[in-house]
C-alpha positions as CSV (number, residue, x, y, z in Angstrom):
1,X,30.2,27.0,-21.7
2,X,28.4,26.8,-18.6
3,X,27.0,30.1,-16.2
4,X,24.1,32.1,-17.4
5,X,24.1,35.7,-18.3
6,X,21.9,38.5,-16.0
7,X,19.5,40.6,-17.4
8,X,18.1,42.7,-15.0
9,X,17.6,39.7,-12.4
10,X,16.8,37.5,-15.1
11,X,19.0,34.7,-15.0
12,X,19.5,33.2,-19.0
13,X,21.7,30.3,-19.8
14,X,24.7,30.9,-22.0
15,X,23.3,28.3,-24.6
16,X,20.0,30.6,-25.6
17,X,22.0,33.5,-26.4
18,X,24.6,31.5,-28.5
19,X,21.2,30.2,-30.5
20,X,20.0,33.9,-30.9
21,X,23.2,35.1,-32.3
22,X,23.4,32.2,-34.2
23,X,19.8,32.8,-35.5
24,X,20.8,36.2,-36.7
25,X,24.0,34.6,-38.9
26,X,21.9,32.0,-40.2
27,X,19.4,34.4,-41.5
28,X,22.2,36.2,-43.1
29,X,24.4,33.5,-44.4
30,X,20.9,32.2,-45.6
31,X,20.2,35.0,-47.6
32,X,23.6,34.9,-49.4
33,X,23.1,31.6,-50.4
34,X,19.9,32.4,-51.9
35,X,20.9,35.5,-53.9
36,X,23.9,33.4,-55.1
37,X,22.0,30.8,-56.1
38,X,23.6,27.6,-54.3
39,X,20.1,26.2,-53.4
40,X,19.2,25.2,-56.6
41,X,21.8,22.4,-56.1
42,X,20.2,21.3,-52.6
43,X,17.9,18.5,-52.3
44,X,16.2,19.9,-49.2
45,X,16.2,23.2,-48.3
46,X,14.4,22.6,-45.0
47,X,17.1,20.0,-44.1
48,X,19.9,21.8,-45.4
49,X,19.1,25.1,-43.4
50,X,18.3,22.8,-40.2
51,X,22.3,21.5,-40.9
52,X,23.3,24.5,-42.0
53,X,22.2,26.2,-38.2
54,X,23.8,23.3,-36.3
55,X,26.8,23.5,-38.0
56,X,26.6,27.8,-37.2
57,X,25.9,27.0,-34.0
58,X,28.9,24.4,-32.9
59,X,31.3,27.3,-34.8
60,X,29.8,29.6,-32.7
61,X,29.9,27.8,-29.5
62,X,33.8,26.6,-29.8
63,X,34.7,30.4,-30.6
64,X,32.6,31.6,-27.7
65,X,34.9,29.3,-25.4
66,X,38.1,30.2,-27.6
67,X,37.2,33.9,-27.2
68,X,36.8,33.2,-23.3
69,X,39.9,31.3,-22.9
């Protein structure tokens, strides 16, 4: 997962666009969970949506490199 992606001469590292993308499935997989209902059985939302993006974000980084591969 290392190189960086050019944007019209800027340079940005692979890493910050796997966070955006990851941002935008967070929100979304966020907003399910709240129209379902599921946080009414977590303790911590703040923690559990901090998990829940670190989590998103290793799945999205191992299919990156499996989609690379």
């Amino acid at each position: 997962m290392f190189g960086e992606i050019d944007i019209y001469g800027v340079y940005l590292p692979n890493l910050l666009a796997l966070m955006l993308a990851t941002l935008l499935v967070s929100l979304a997989v966020r907003r399910v969970l709240a129209f379902l209902g599921a946080y009414a059985f977590v303790w911590h939302r703040g923690l559990f949506d901090v998990a829940l993006y670190v989590v998103l974000l290793q799945g999205m980084s191992l299919l990156s490199q499996w989609w690379l591969s």
